[in-house]
C-alpha positions in Angstrom: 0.0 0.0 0.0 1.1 3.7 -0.5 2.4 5.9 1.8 0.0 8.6 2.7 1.1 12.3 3.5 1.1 12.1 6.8 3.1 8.9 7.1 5.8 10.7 5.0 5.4 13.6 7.2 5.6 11.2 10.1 8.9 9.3 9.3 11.1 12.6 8.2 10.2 13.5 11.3 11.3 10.8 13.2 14.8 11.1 10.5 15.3 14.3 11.9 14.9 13.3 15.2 17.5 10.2 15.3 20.1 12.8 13.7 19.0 15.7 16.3 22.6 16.0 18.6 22.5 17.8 22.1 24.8 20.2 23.5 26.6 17.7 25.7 29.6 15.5 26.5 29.1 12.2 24.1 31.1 9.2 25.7 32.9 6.6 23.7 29.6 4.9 22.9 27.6 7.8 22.1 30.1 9.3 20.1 29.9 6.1 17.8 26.2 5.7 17.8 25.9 8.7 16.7 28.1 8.2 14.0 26.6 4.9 13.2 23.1 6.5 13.3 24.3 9.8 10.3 26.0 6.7 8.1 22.7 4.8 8.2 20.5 7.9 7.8 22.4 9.4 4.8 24.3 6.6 3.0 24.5 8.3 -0.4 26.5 11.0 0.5 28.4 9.8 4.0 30.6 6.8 4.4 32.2 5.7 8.0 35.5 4.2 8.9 37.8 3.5 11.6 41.7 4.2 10.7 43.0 2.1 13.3 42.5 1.4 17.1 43.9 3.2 20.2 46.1 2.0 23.1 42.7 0.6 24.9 41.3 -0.7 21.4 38.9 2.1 20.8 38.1 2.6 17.3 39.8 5.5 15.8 36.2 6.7 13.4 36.3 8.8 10.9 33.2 10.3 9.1 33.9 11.0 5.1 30.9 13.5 3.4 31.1 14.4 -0.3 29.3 13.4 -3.3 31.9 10.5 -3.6 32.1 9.6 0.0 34.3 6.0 -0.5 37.0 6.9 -2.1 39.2 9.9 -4.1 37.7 11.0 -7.1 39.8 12.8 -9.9 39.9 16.9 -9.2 38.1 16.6 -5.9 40.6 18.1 -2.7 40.4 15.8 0.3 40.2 17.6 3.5 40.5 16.6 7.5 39.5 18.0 10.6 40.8 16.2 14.2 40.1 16.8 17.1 41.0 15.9 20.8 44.3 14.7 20.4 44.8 15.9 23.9 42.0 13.6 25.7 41.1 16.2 28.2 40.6 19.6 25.3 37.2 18.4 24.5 35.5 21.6 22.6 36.7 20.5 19.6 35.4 16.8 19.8 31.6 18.2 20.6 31.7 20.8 17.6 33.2 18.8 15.1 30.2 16.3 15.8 27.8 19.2 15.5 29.5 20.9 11.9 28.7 16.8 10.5 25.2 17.3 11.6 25.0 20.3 10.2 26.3 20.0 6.7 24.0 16.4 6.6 20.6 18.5 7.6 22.0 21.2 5.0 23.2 18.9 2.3 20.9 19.8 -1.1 19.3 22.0 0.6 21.5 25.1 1.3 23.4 26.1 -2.3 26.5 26.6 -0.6 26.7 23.3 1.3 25.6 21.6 -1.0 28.7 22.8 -3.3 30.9 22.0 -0.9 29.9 19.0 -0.6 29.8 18.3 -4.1 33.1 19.6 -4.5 35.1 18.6 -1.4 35.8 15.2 0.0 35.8 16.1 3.8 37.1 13.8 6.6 36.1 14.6 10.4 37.7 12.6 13.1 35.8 13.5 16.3 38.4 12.2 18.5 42.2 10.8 18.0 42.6 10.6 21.7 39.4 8.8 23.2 41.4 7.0 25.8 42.6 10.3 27.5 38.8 11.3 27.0 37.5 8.6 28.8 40.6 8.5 31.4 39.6 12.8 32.5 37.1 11.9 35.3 37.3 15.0 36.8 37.2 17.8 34.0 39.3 20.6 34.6 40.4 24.1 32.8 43.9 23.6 32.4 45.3 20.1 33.2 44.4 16.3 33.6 46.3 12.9 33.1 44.1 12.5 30.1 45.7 15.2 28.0 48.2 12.0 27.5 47.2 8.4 25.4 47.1 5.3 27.9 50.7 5.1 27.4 51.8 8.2 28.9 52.9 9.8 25.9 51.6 13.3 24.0 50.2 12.4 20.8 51.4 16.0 19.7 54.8 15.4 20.4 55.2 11.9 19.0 55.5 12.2 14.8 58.6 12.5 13.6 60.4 15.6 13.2 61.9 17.4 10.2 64.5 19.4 12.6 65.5 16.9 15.0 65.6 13.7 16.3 62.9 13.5 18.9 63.3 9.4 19.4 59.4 9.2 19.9 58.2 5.9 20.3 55.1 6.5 17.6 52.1 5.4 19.3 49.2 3.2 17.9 47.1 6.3 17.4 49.9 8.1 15.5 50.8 5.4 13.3 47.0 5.1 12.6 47.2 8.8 10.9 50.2 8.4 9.7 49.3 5.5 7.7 45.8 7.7 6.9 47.9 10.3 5.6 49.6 8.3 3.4 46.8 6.9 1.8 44.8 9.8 1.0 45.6 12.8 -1.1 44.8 15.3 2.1 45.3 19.3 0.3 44.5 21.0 3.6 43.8 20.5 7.8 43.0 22.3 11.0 43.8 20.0 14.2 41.7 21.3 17.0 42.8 22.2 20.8 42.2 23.9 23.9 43.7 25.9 26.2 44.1 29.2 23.8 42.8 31.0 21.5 44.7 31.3 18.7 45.3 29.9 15.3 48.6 28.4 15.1 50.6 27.8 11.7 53.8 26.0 11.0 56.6 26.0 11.9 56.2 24.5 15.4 59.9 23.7 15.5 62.7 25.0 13.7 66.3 26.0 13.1 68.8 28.8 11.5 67.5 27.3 7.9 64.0 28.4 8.6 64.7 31.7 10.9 64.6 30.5 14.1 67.1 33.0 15.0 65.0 35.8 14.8 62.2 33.8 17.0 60.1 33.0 13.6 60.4 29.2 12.0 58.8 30.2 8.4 57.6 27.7 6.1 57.9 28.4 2.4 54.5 28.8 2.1 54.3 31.2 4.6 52.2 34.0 2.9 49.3 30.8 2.4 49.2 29.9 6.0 48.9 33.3 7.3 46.0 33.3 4.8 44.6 30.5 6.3 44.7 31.4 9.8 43.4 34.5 9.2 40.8 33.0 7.7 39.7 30.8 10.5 39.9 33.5 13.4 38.3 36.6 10.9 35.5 34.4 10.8 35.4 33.2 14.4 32.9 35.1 17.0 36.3 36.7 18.9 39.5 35.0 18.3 40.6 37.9 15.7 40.3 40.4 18.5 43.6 38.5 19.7 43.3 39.1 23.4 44.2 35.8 24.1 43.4 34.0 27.6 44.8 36.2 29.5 47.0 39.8 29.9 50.3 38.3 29.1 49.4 36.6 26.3 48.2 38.9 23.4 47.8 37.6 19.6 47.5 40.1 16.9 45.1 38.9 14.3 44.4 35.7 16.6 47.1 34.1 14.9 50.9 33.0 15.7 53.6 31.1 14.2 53.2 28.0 15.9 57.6 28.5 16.9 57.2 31.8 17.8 54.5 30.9 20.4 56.4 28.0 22.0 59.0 25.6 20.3 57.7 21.8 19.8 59.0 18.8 18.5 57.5 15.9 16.8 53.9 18.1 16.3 51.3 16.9 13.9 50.9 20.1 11.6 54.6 20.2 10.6 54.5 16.4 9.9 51.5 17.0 7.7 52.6 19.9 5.7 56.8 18.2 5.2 55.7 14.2 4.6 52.1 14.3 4.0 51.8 17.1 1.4 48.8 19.1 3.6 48.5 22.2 5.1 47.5 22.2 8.4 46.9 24.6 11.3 46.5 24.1 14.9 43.4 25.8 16.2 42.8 26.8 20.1 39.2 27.1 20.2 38.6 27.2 24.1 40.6 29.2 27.3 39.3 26.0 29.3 40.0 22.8 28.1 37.3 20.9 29.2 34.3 23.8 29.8 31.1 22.7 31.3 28.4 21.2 29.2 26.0 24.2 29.3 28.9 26.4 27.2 29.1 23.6 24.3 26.5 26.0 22.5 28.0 29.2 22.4 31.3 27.8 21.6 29.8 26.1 18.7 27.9 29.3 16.9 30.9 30.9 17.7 33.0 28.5 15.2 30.4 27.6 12.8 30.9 29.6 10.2 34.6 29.8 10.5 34.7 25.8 10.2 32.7 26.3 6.8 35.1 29.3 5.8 38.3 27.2 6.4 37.1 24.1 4.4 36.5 26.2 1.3 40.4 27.3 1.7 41.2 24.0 0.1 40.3 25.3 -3.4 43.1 27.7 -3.0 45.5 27.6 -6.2 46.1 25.3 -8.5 45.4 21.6 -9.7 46.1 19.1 -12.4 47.3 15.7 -13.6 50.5 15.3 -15.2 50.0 12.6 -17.9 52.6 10.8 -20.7 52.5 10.2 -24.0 49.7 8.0 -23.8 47.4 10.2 -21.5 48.2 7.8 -18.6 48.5 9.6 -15.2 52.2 9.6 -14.3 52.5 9.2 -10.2 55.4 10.9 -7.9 56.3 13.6 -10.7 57.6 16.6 -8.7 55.3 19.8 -9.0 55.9 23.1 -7.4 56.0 26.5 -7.4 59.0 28.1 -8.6 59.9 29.8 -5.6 59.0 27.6 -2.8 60.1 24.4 -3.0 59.5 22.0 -0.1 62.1 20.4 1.6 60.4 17.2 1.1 59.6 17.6 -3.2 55.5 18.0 -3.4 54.7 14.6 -6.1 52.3 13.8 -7.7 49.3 10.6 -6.5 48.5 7.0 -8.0 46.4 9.3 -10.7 48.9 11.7 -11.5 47.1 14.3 -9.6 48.4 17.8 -7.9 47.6 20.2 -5.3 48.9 23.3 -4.6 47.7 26.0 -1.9 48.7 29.2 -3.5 47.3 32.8 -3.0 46.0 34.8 -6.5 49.2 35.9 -7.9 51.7 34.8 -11.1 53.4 31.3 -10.4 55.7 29.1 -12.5 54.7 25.9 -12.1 57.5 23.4 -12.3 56.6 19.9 -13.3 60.0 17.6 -13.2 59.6 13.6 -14.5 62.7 12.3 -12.4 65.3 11.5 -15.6 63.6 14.2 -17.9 63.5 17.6 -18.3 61.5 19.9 -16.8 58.2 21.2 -18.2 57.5 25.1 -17.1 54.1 26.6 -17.2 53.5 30.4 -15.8 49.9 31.2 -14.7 47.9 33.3 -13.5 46.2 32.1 -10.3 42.4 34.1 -9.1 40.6 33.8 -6.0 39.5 30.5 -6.7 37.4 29.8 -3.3 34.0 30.9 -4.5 34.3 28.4 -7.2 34.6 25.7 -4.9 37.5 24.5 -7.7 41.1 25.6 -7.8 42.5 26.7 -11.4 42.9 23.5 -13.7 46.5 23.1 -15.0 47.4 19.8 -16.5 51.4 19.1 -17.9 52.1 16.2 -20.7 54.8 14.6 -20.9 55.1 13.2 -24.9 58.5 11.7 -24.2 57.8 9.8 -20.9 56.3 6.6 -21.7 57.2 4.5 -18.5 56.0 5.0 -14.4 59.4 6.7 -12.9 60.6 4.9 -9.8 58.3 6.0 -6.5 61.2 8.1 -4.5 60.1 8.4 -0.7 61.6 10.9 1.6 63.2 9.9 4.0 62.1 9.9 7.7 65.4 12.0 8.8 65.0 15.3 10.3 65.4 16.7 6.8 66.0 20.4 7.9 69.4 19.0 9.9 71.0 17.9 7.5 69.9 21.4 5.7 71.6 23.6 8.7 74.4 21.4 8.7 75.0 21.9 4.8 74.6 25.8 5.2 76.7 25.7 8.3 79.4 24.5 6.2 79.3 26.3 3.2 76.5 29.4 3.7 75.0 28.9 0.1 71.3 30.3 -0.3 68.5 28.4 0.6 67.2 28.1 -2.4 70.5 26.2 -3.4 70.5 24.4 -0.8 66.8 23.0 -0.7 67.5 22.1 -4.5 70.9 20.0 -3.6 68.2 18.0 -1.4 66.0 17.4 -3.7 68.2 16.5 -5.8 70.0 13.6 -3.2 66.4 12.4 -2.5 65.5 12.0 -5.8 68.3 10.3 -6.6 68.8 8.2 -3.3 
């Protein structure tokens, strides 16, 4: 029999009511019914994973929305939000879950969403830490045991560093993103904290190569991140007003060089943006780590739109495939910016596919084939972010006719053996970052 009105009426009702979230804490098993009830409730355009398990065996989830939520789909920038990496800085973990049920209720229904989401494969990790969650009994404004995994260790110190040898003993929930990193073609990030306000760019750590003398570790693409931070805390309720916490601590802009603020090793965003190809920031959303229940509200309208604002970010620039004689995608071809090379050579994926964050401006783009010669294209890059697609740029090789051999990087601190080269012979950078390129390509 068919479905009268009312019974239509009746079930999107009760649809909207099993997706309706409260402003509260969601525990371990809340947190993943929740997630379990969005995946069931939209299954065309959501798709649910877990990236590994943490010290306690806690599924690691991971909710993907986009038109093509399974898996990377030619042109289309993946993008990642995490939060609670520190178990007991728990803002982030409650308004990451409310942006997913936002964009799902807005999904085809708001233009701009909708885009988005058409446009944008987004990846939202509620929690990387839900041990320490679970392990802060008591919550507390500024510290608990649970900041820590069940081993002890700070998640945010524990990647590998590009300046120096930190020794970390990489913990189950690091490997897990590392490995997620690796598999994905992530453009652009924001990990999310507490504790601050600020948004926080890299370099967290650095040396003489990157300007750590003058209390500054900058990033070849420095000019993009400041972008990008600015971009979070314009749009945030108060964090460009850069008062900080308290009077000691001021932030102009709401933003700081992650070094300049304090010096860290082994941090996430510099290990994304040196071995994982993305751009990440570190965002301080809350002045008390864990705040009580009742406040969940306020602090998520007052990152809403920002959260939406950042994501576009990642159709800054340029994109393309870099293809042989045959029109077959040719994987780890170098591409970069003239100009800003990365210390660790940006290649390109499986499909032959680039990313690169730049602001509107004139670039050459360099595409190198390892064992060929470079191709050279200058463009002219717009604001691409109201597009929701950055400027298309493809490079064919007609004399390439083979897959060049993958060249990894190398999990040294990379910018050591820089300082140590320039220490010894005081050539520019630029020289210098090419003579590494060069020894990893040909490693």
């Amino acid at each position: 029999s068919s479905l009268s009105f009312q019974d239509v009426v009746g079930i999107f009702c009760l649809v909207s009511l099993a997706a309706a979230l409260d402003f509260k804490y969601h525990h371990a098993e809340e947190l993943e019914a929740y997630l379990k009830r969005i995946r069931t409730t939209y299954p065309s355009f959501t798709h649910l994973h877990s990236i590994g398990r943490s010290v306690e065996g806690r599924d690691l989830w991971v909710l993907v929305l986009g038109r093509f939520p399974t898996h990377h789909k030619i042109g289309i920038p993946e993008f990642k939000y995490v939060a609670n990496m520190h178990g007991d800085e728990t803002v982030g973990r409650e308004i990451l879950l409310h942006l997913i049920d936002f964009l799902v209720t807005s999904y085809r229904r708001d233009p701009v969403i909708t885009r988005l989401l058409n446009n944008t494969r987004i990846h939202i990790m509620p929690t990387m830490n839900p041990d320490g969650f679970e392990a802060t009994k008591v919550p507390d404004c500024y510290y608990t045991r649970g900041r820590y995994n069940k081993n002890g260790e700070d998640l945010n110190r524990n990647f590998p560093d590009a300046f120096e040898n930190n020794n970390a003993s990489i913990q189950p929930e690091t490997r897990a993103v590392m490995n997620w990193i690796k598999n994905e073609t992530f453009v652009l990030s924001a990990n999310l904290h507490g504790g601050a306000l600020v948004a926080s760019y890299t370099f967290d750590n650095g040396n003489s190569v990157t300007g750590s003398l003058k209390g500054y570790s900058r990033s070849p693409d420095d000019d993009v991140f400041i972008h990008l931070a600015k971009t979070y805390s314009f749009n945030h309720a108060s964090m460009y007003k850069g008062t900080g916490c308290d009077n000691r601590q001021t932030f102009p802009d709401g933003i700081t060089n992650g070094y300049s603020w304090y010096q860290l090793e082994g941090g996430m965003q510099d290990y994304n943006y040196v071995w994982g190809q993305c751009f990440e920031i570190t965002l301080e959303l809350s002045c008390c780590k864990y705040p009580p229940a009742e406040q969940l509200e306020k602090f998520w309208r007052d990152n809403k739109v920002a959260l939406i604002e950042y994501i576009k970010q990642v159709h800054l620039g340029v994109k393309g495939q870099v293809t042989d004689k045959n029109g077959s995608p040719i994987p780890n071809a170098i591409v970069e910016a003239e100009g800003r090379p990365h210390i660790c050579p940006y290649r390109t994926n499986e499909q032959g596919e680039y990313f690169l964050l730049l602001l509107p401006g004139t670039y050459v783009i360099n595409a190198t084939v390892p064992g060929f010669k470079s191709m050279l294209k200058t463009v002219e890059i717009p604001d691409t972010t109201g597009n929701f697609s950055a400027l298309k740029l493809d490079f064919s090789f007609s004399e390439v006719s083979s897959r060049p051999r993958a060249a990894s990087c190398p999990k040294a601190p990379l910018y050591q053996e820089l300082e140590r080269a320039s220490a010894a012979v005081k050539p520019t950078l630029h020289i210098l970052v090419l003579m590494t390129v060069m020894l990893v390509i040909f490693k």
